[in-house]
C-alpha positions as CSV (number, residue, x, y, z in Angstrom):
1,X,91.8,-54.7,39.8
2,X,92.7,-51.8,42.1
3,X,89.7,-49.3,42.9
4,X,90.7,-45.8,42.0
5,X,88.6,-43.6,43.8
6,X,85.0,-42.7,42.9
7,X,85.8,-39.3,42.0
8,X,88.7,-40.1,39.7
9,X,87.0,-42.7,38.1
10,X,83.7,-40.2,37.5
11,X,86.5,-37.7,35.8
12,X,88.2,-40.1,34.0
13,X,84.7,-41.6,32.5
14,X,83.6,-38.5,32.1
15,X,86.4,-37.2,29.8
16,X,86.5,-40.6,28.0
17,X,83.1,-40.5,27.1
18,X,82.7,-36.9,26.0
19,X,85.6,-37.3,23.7
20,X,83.9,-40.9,22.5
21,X,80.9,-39.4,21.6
22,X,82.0,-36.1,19.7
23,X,83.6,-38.8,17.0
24,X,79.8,-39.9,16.1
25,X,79.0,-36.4,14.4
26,X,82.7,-37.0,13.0
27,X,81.9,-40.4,11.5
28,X,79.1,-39.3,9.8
29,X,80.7,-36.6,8.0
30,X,83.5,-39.0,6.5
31,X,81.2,-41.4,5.4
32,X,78.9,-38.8,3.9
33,X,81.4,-37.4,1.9
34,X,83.2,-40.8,1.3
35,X,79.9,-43.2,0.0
36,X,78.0,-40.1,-1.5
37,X,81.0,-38.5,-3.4
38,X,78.8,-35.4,-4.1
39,X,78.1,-32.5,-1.6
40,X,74.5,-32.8,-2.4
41,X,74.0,-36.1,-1.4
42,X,76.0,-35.8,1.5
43,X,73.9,-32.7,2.2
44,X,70.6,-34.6,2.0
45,X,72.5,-37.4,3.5
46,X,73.1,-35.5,6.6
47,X,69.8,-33.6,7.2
48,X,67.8,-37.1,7.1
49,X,69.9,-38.1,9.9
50,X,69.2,-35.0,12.0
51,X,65.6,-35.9,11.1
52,X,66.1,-39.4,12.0
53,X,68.2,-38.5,15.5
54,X,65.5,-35.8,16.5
55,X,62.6,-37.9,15.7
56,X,64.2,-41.0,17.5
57,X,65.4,-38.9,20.7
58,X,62.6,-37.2,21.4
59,X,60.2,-40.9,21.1
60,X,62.0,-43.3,22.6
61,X,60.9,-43.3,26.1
62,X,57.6,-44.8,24.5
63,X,58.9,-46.8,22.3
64,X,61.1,-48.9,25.3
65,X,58.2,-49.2,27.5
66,X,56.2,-50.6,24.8
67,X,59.4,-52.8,24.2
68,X,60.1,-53.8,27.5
69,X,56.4,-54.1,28.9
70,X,56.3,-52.2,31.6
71,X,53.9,-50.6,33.5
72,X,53.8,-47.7,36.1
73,X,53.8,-48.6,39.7
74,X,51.9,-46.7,42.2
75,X,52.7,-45.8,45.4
76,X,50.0,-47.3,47.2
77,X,51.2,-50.7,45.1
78,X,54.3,-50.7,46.5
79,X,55.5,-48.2,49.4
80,X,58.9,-50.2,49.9
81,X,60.1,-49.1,46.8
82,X,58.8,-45.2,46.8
83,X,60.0,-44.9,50.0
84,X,63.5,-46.4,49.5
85,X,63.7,-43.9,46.1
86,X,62.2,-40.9,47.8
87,X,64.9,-41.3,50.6
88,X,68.0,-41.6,48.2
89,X,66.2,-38.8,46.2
90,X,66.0,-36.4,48.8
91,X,69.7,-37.0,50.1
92,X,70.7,-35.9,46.6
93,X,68.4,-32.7,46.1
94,X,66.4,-34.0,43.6
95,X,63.1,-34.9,42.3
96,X,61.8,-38.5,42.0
97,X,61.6,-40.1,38.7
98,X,58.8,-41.9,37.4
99,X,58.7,-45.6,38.6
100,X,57.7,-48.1,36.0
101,X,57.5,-52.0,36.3
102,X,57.7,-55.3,34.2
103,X,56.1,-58.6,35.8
104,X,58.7,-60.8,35.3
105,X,60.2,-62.6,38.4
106,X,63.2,-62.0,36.7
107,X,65.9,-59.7,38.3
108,X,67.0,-56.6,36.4
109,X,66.2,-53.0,36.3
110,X,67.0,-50.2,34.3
111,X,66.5,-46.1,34.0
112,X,65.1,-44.0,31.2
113,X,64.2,-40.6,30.4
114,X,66.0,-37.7,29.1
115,X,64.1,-34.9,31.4
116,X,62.6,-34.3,34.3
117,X,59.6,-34.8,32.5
118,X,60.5,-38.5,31.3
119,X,63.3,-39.8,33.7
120,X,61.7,-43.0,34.9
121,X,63.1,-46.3,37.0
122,X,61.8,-49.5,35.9
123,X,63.0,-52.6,38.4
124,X,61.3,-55.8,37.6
125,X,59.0,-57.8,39.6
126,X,61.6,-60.1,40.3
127,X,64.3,-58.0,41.7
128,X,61.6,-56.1,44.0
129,X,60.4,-59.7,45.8
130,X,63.7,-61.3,45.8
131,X,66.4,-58.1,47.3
132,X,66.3,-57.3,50.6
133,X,66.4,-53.5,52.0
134,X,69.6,-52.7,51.3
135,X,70.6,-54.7,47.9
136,X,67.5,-53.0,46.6
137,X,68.6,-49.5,47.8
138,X,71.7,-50.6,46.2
139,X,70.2,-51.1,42.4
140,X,67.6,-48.0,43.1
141,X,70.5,-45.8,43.3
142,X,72.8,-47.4,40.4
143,X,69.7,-46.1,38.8
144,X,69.6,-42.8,40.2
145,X,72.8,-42.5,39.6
146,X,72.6,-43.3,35.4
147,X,69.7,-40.3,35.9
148,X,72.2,-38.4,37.7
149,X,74.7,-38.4,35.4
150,X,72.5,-38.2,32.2
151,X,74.0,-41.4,31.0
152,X,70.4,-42.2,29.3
153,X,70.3,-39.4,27.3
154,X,74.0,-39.9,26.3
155,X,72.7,-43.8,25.6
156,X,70.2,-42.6,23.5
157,X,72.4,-40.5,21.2
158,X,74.9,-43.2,20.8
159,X,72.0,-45.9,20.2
160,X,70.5,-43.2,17.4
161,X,73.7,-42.6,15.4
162,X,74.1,-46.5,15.2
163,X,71.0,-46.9,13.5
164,X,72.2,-44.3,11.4
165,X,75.1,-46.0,10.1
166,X,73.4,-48.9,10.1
167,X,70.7,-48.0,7.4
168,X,73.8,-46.4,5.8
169,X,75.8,-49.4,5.2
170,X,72.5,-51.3,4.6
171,X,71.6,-48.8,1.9
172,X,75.0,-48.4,0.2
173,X,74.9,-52.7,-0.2
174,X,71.5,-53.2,-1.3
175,X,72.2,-50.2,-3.8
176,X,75.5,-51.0,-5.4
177,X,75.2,-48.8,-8.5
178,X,73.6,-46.4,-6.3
179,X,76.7,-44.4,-5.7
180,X,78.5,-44.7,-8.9
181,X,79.4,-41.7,-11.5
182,X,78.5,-41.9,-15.0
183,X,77.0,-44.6,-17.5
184,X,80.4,-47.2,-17.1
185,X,79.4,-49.3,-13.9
186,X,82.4,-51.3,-14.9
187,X,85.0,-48.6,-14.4
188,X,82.9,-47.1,-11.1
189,X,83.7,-50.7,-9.4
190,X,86.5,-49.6,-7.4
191,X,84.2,-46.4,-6.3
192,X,81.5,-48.7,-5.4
193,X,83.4,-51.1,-3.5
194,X,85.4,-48.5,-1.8
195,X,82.2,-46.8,-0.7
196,X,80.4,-50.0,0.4
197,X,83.8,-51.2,2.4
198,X,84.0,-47.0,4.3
199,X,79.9,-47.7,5.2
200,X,80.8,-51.2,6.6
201,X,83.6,-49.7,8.7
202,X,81.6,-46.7,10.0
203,X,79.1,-49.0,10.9
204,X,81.4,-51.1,12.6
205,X,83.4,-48.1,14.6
206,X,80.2,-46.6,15.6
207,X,78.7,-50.1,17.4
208,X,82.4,-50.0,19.1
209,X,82.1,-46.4,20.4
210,X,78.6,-47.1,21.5
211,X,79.7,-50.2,23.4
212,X,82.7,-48.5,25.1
213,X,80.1,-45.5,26.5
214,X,78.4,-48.3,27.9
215,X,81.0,-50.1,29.4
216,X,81.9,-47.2,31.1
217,X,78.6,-45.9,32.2
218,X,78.1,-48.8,34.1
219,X,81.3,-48.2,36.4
220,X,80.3,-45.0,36.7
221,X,76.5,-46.1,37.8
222,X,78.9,-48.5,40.4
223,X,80.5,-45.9,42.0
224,X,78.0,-43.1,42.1
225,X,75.4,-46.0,44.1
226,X,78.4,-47.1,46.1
227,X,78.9,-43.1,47.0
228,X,75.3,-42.7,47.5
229,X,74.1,-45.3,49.9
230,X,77.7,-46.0,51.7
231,X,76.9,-49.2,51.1
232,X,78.9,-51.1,48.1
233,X,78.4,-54.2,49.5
234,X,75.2,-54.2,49.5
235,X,75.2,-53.1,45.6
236,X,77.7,-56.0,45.0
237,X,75.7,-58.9,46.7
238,X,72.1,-57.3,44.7
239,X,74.1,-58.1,41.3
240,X,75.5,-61.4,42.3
241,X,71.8,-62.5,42.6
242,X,71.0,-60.3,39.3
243,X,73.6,-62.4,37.8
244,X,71.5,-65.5,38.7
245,X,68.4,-64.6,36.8
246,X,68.7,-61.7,34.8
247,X,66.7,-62.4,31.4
248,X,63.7,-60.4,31.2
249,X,61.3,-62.8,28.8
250,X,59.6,-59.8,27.1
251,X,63.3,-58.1,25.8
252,X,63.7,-59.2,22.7
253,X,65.9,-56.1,21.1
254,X,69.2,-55.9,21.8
255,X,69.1,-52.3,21.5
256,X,66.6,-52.2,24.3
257,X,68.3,-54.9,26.2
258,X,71.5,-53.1,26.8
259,X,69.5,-50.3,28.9
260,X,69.3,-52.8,31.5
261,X,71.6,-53.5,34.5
262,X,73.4,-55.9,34.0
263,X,73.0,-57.5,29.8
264,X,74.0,-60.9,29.6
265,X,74.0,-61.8,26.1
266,X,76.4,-58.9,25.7
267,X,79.3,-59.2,28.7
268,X,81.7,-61.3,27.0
269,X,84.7,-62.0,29.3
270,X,87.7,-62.4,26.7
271,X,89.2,-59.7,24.9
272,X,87.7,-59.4,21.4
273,X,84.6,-60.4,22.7
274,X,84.6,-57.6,25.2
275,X,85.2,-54.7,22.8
276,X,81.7,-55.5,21.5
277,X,79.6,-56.0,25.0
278,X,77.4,-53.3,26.1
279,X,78.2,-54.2,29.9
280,X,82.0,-55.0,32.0
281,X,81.7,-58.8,32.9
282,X,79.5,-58.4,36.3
283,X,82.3,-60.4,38.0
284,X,84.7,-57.3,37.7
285,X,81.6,-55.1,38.7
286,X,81.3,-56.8,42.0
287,X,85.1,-57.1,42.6
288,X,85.8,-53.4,42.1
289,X,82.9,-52.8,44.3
290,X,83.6,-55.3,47.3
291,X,87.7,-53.9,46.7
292,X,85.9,-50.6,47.6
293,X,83.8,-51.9,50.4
């Protein structure tokens, strides 16, 4: 895998992803319109799920500490880590986030937030004892860098519209007759099955489109960390030891789980498997970066 350049590859994400996520909002229209079959209920249909993507965006940094266990971390409990943020923080221009952690000598981390109000870093107790200096400036700034580039708050939109279609296609198979017109449920079949088969697909198209702003979030977290600390090797030798020991016993939620830096149960190497992981194979993450190096 040749390394293109950080600032190529931040356009090139960048581009990819924008035009990624203005097909949710599309999605959803075309399976309003299509499972519905009446403007009304796609009407309805539609302002429940700025109901549900408003409510959901503006909770969610609650609901994944809660998920994920975490705690704040004060300063006075740990300096090493303020002082390694508040150093990367103030070679960017910015303000620190929040710093949150999970006791689990596990080693993974992950960011949050979609403010300045709510961005928060949460590293595990585990990746804290066990990185030195630099492989834990390394995952600090990958972090930094998913704050940076508001990938969290893109996250959490993507995340949101899935469990939109989701209920969707739940709701159009638990409710077969739901949809159809008229008092003949035999000659609405073909409707029904139609309708159930466009809510299976838009449930299925969304999980890939949320997968591949994933995927390439996490390159872009690579680069902008490798750009940040001039140090991509150090980065690259932090996740070979993540890759070690990266299950955090408290995640259960996959939807949670994927927030994380590096997501096992989701990083499937083969092709197929790959268009439905939330994370590149770590492998290729620490080639790319020690190509780089």
């Amino acid at each position: 895998m040749k390394y293109v350049g950080i600032q190529q590859q931040i356009r090139s994400n960048n581009r990819k992803t924008v035009l990624l996520l203005l097909l949710f909002p599309l999605l959803l229209i075309v399976l309003a319109v299509f499972v519905t079959r009446s403007v009304q209920l796609a009407f309805l249909l539609l302002c429940g799920s700025v109901i549900w993507f408003v409510v959901a965006y503006f909770v969610h940094s609650k609901l994944i500490q809660k998920a994920t266990a975490s705690r704040p971390l004060s300063r006075q409990e740990n300096m090493r880590v303020y002082n390694l943020l508040e150093n990367l923080c103030i070679s960017q221009g910015m303000n620190m986030p929040k710093v949150n952690i999970i006791d689990d000598d596990s080693l993974n981390a992950f960011a949050s937030g979609i403010n300045e109000e709510t961005f928060t870093i949460t590293l595990s107790k585990g990746i804290i004892a066990k990185l030195n200096d630099e492989e834990l400036e390394g995952v600090i700034a990958h972090e930094l860098s998913h704050i940076i580039n508001r990938d969290v708050r893109l996250l959490i939109v993507s995340i949101v519209f899935v469990g939109i279609f989701a209920f969707i296609s739940e709701m159009a198979i638990r409710n077969i007759g739901f949809f159809g017109r008229g008092n003949n449920k035999k000659n609405n079949l073909p409707t029904i099955l139609i309708a159930i088969v466009i809510a299976v697909l838009a449930y299925v198209i969304a999980q890939l489109l949320h997968f591949a702003i994933s995927r390439k979030r996490e390159y872009l977290a690579d680069a902008g960390a490798a750009e940040m600390t001039k140090r991509p090797y150090a980065l690259a030798s932090a996740l070979k030891k993540v890759a070690g020991d990266p299950y955090i016993e408290a995640v259960e939620r996959r939807d949670v789980a994927q927030l994380f830096m590096h997501n096992p149960q989701l990083a499937k190497k083969d092709f197929f498997g790959s268009l439905f992981s939330t994370h590149p194979p770590i492998e290729k993450r620490i080639e790319l970066l020690e190509q780089y190096a």
